[in-house]
PAVODREN-535131 format. One record per residue (C-alpha): z, x, y. Coordinates in steps of 0.2 Angstrom, whole numbers. Each point is the difference from the previous one (the first is absolute). Last residue first. Layout:
BEGIN
<site><c3>Z</c3><c1>X</c1><c2>Y</c2></site>
...
//
This chain:
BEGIN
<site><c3>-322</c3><c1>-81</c1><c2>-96</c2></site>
<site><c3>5</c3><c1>17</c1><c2>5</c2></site>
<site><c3>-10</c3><c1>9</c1><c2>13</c2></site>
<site><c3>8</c3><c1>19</c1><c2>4</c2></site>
<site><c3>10</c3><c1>1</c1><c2>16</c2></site>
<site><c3>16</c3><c1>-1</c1><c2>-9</c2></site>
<site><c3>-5</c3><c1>13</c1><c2>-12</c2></site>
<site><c3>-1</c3><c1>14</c1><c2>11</c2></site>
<site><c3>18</c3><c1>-5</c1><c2>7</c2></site>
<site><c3>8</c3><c1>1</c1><c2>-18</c2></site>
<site><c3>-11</c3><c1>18</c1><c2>-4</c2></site>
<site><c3>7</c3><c1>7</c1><c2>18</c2></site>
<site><c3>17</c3><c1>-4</c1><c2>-3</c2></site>
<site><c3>2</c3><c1>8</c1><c2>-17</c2></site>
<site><c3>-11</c3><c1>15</c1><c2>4</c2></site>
<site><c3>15</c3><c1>2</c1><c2>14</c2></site>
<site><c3>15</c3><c1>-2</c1><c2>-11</c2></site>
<site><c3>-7</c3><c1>11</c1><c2>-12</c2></site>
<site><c3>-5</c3><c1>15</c1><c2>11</c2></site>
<site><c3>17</c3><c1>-4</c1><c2>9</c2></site>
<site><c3>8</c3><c1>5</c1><c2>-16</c2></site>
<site><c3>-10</c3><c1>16</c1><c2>-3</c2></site>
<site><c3>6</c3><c1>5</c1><c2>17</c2></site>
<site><c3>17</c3><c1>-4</c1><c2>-3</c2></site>
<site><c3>4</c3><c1>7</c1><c2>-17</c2></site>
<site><c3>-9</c3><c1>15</c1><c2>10</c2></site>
<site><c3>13</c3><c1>0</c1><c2>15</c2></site>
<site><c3>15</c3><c1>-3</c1><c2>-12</c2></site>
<site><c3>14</c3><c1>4</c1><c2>14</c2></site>
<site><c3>11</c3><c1>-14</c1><c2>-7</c2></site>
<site><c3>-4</c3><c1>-9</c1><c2>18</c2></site>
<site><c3>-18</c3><c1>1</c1><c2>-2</c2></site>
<site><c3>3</c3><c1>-7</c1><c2>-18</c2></site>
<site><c3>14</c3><c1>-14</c1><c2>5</c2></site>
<site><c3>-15</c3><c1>-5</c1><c2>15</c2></site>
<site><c3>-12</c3><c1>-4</c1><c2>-13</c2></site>
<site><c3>10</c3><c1>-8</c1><c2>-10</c2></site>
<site><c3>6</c3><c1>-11</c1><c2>15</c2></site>
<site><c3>-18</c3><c1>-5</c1><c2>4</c2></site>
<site><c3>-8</c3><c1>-3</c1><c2>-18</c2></site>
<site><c3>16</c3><c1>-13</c1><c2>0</c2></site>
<site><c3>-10</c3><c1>-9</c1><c2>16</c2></site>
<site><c3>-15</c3><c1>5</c1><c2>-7</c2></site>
<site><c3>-2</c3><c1>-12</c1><c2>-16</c2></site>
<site><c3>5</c3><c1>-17</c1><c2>15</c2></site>
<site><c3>-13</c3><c1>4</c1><c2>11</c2></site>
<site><c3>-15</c3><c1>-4</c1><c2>-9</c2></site>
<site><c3>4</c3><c1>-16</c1><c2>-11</c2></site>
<site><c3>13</c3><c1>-6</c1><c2>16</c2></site>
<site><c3>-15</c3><c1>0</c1><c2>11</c2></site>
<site><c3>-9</c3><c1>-11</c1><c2>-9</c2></site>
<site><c3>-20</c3><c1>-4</c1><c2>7</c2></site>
<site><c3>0</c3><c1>19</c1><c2>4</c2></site>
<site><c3>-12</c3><c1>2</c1><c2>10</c2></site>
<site><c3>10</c3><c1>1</c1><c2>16</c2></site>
<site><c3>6</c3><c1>16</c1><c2>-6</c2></site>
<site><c3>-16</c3><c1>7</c1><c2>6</c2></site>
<site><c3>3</c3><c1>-3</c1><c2>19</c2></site>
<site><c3>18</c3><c1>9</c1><c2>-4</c2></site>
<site><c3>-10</c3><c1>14</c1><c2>-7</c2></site>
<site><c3>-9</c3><c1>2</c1><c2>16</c2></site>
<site><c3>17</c3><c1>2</c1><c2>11</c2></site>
<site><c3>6</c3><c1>13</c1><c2>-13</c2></site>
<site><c3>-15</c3><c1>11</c1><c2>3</c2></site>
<site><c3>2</c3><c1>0</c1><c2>19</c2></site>
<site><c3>18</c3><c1>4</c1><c2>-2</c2></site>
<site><c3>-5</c3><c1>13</c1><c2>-13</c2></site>
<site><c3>-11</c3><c1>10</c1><c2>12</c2></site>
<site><c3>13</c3><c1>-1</c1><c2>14</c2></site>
<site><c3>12</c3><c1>8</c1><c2>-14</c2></site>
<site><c3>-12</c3><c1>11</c1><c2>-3</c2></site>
<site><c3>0</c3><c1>8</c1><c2>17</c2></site>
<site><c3>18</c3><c1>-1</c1><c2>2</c2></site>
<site><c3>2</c3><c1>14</c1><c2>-13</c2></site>
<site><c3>15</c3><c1>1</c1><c2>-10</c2></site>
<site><c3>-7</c3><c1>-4</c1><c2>-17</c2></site>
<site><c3>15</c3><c1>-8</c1><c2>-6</c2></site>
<site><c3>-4</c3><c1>-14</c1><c2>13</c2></site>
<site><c3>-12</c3><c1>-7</c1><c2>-10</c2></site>
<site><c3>13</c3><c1>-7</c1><c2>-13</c2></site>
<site><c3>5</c3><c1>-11</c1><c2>14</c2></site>
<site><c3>-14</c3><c1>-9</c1><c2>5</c2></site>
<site><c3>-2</c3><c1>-1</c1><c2>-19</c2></site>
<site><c3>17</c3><c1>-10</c1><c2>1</c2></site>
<site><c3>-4</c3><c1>-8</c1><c2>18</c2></site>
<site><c3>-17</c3><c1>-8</c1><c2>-10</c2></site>
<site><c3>12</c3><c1>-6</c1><c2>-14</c2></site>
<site><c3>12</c3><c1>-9</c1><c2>13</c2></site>
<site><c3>-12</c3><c1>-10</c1><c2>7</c2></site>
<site><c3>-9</c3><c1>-5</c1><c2>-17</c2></site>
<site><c3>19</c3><c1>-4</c1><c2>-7</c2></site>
<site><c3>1</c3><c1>-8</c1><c2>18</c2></site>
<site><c3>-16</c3><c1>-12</c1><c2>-5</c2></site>
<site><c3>8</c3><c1>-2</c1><c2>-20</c2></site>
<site><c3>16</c3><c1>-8</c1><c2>10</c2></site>
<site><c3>7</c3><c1>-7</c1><c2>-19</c2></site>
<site><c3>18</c3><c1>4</c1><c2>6</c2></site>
<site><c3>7</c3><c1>12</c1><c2>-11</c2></site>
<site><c3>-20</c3><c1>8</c1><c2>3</c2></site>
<site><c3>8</c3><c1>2</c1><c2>20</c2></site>
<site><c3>12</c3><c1>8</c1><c2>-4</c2></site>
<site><c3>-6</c3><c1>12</c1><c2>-13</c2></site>
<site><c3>-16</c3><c1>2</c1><c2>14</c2></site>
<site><c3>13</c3><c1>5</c1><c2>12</c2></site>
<site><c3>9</c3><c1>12</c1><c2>-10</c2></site>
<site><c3>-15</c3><c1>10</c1><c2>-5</c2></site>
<site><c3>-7</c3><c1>2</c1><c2>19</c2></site>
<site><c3>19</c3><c1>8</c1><c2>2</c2></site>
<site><c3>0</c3><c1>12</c1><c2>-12</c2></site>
<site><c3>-17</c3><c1>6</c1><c2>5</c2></site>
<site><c3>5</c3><c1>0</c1><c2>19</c2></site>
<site><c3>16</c3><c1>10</c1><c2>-7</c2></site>
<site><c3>-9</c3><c1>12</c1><c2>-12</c2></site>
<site><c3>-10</c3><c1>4</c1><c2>14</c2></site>
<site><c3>15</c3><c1>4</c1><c2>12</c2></site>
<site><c3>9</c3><c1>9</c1><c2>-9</c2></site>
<site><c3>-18</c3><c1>12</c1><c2>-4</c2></site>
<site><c3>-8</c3><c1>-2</c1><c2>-17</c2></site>
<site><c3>-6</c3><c1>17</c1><c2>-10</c2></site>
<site><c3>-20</c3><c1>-2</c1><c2>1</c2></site>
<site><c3>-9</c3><c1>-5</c1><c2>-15</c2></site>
<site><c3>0</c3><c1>-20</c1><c2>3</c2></site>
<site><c3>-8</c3><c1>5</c1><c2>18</c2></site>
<site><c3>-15</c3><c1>5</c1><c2>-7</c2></site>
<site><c3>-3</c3><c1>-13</c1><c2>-12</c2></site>
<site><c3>0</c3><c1>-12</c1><c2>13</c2></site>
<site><c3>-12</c3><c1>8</c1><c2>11</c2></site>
<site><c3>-12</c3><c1>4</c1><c2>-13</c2></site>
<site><c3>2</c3><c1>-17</c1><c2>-13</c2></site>
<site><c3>2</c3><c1>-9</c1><c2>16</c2></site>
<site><c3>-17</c3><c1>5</c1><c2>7</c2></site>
<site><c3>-10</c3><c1>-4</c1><c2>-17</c2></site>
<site><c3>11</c3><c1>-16</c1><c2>0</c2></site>
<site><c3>-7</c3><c1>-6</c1><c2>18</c2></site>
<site><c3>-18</c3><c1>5</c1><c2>-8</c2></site>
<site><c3>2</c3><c1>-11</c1><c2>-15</c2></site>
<site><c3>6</c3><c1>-17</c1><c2>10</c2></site>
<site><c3>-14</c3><c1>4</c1><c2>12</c2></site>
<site><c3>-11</c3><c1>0</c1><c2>-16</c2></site>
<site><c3>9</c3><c1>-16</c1><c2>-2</c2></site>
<site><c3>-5</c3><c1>-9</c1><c2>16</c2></site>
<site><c3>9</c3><c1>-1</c1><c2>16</c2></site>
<site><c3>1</c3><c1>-14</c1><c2>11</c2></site>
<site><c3>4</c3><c1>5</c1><c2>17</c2></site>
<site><c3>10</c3><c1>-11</c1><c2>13</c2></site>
<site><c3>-12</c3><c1>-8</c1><c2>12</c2></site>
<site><c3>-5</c3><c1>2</c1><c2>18</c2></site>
<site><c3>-12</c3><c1>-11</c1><c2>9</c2></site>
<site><c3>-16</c3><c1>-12</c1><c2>-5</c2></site>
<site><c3>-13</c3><c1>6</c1><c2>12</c2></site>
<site><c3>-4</c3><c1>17</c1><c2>-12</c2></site>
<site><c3>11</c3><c1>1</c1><c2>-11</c2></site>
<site><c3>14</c3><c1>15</c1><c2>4</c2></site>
<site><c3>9</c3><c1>3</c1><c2>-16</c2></site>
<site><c3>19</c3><c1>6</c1><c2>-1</c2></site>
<site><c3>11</c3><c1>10</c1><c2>-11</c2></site>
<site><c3>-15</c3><c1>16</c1><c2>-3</c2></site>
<site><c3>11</c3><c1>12</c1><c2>9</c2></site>
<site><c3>-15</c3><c1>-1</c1><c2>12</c2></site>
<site><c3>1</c3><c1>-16</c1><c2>2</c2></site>
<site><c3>19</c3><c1>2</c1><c2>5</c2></site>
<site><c3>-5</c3><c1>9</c1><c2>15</c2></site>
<site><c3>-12</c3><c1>-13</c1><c2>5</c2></site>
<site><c3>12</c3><c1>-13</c1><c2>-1</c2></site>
<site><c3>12</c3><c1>11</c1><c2>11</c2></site>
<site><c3>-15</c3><c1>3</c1><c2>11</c2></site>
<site><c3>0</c3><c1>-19</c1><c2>3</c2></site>
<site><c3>18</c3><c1>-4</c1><c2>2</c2></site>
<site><c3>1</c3><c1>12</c1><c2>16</c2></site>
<site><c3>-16</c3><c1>-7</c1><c2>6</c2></site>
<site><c3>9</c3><c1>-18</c1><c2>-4</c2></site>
<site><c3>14</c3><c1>4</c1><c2>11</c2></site>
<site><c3>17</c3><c1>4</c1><c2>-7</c2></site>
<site><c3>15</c3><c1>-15</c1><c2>-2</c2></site>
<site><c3>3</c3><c1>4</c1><c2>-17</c2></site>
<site><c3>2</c3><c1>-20</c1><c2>-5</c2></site>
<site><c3>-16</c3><c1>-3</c1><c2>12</c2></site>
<site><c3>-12</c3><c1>14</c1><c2>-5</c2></site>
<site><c3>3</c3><c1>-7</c1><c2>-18</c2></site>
<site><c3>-2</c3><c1>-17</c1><c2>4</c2></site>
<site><c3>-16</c3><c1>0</c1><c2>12</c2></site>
<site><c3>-10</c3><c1>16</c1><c2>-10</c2></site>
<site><c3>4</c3><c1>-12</c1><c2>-17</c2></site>
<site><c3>-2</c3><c1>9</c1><c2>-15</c2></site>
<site><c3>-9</c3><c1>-9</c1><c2>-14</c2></site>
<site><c3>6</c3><c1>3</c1><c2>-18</c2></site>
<site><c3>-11</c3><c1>6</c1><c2>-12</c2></site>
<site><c3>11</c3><c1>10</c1><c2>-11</c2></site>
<site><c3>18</c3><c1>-4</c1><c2>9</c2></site>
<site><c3>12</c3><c1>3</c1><c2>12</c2></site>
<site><c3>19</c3><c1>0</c1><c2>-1</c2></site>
<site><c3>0</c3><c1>11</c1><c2>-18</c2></site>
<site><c3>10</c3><c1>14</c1><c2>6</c2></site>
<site><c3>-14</c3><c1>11</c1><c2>1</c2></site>
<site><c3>-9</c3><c1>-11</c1><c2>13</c2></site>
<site><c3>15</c3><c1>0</c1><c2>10</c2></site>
<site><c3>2</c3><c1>17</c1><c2>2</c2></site>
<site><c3>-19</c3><c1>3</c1><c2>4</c2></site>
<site><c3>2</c3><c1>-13</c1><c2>15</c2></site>
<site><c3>16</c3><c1>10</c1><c2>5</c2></site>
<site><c3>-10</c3><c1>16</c1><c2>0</c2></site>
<site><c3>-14</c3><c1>-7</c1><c2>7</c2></site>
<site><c3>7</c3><c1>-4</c1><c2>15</c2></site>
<site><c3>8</c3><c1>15</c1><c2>3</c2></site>
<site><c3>-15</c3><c1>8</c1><c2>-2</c2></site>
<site><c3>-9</c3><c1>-15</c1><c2>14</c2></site>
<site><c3>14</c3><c1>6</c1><c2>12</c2></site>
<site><c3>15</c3><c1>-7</c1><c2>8</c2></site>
<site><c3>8</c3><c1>10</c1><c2>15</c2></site>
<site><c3>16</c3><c1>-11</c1><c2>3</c2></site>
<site><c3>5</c3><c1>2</c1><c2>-20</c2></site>
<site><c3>-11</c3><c1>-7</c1><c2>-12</c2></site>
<site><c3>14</c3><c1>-1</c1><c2>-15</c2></site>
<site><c3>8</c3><c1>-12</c1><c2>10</c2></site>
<site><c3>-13</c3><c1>-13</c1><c2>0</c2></site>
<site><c3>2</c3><c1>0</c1><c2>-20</c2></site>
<site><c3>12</c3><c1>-17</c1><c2>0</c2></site>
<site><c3>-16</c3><c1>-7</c1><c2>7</c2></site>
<site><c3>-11</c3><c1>7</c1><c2>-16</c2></site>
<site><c3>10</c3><c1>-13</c1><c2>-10</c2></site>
<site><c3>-8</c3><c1>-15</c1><c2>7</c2></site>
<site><c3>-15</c3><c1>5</c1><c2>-2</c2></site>
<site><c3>5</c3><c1>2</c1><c2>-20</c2></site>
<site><c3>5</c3><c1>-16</c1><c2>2</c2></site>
<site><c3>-16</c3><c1>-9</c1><c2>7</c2></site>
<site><c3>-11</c3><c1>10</c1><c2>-11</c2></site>
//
């Protein structure tokens, strides 16, 4: 908790002079899809209204906006905690992708798409050259990010920011992040040669896979083993 505070001071700027609980959240709701915060995890109204130097109000209804994009709990006189998702939330948030995802996989690829997507695929290379399994994570959520973004409508691009950030929560699960991770890092540049080569249905029956894939793997880490 204390570094990931501690982060969210180099975030002040973001704010601006007229800082509101939105902005707020959209910083907190960044960090929480790049891993910073946890499933369960406290959040401290003091530290965290402190290191973005807004009022506690301000910090209040940014929790409260959160809640309501299911990332935080309110427990009744015991605070603010980061969400912990179930596996039928891990079923539902594939539902979604499988739609939103599988729509943007079938559009021609703008420049400036195919350059985001190239980019997010880079970076978790990189960082899988140097075993950094949490910025693989990092890098995965800003390739899908990415993909999204095909679908030119802002709309769902919000919708799949929101998304993202849960899935991050249910990465947590995972007890070896390499095992998950490491499959969809080369998954990630085949994908990307297809929607580059034009081969929008090769694409769409390959994202299918890729996602059923994930799902079944995350499933099965919530399930008892003895």
């Amino acid at each position: 908790m204390d570094n990931a505070v501690a982060d969210l001071e180099r975030d002040r700027s973001r704010l601006g002079r007229s800082s509101t609980a939105e902005r707020v959240a959209d910083i907190l709701r960044d960090r929480i899809s790049e891993g910073f915060f946890e499933p369960g995890q406290r959040l401290s109204e003091e530290s965290i209204s402190e290191a973005l130097g807004v009022s506690r109000n301000t910090l209040r209804e940014a929790f409260r906006l959160l809640g309501h994009e299911r990332l935080l709990d309110h427990r009744l006189n015991r605070g603010v905690f980061v969400r912990i998702l179930s596996a039928e939330d891990v079923a539902d948030l594939y539902r979604v992708r499988r739609v939103i995802e599988g729509a943007a996989v079938r559009r021609s690829p703008t420049p400036r798409a195919l350059s985001l997507i190239k980019e997010a695929v880079a970076d978790a290379e990189r960082a899988a050259a140097r075993d950094d399994w949490h910025a693989v994570g990092t890098a995965n959520i800003r390739f899908h990010q990415a993909l999204v973004t095909l679908n030119q409508s802002p709309r769902l691009d919000e919708a799949m920011r929101q998304l993202l950030a849960e899935l991050r929560l249910v990465f947590h699960v995972m007890k070896n992040p390499r095992d998950f991770h490491e499959p969809f890092v080369e998954r990630n540049r085949r994908l990307l040669e297809l929607l580059e080569a034009g081969r929008a249905d090769e694409a769409a029956a390959f994202l299918d896979g890729y996602l059923d894939h994930a799902e079944r793997l995350l499933v099965h880490a919530y399930e008892p083993h003895t």
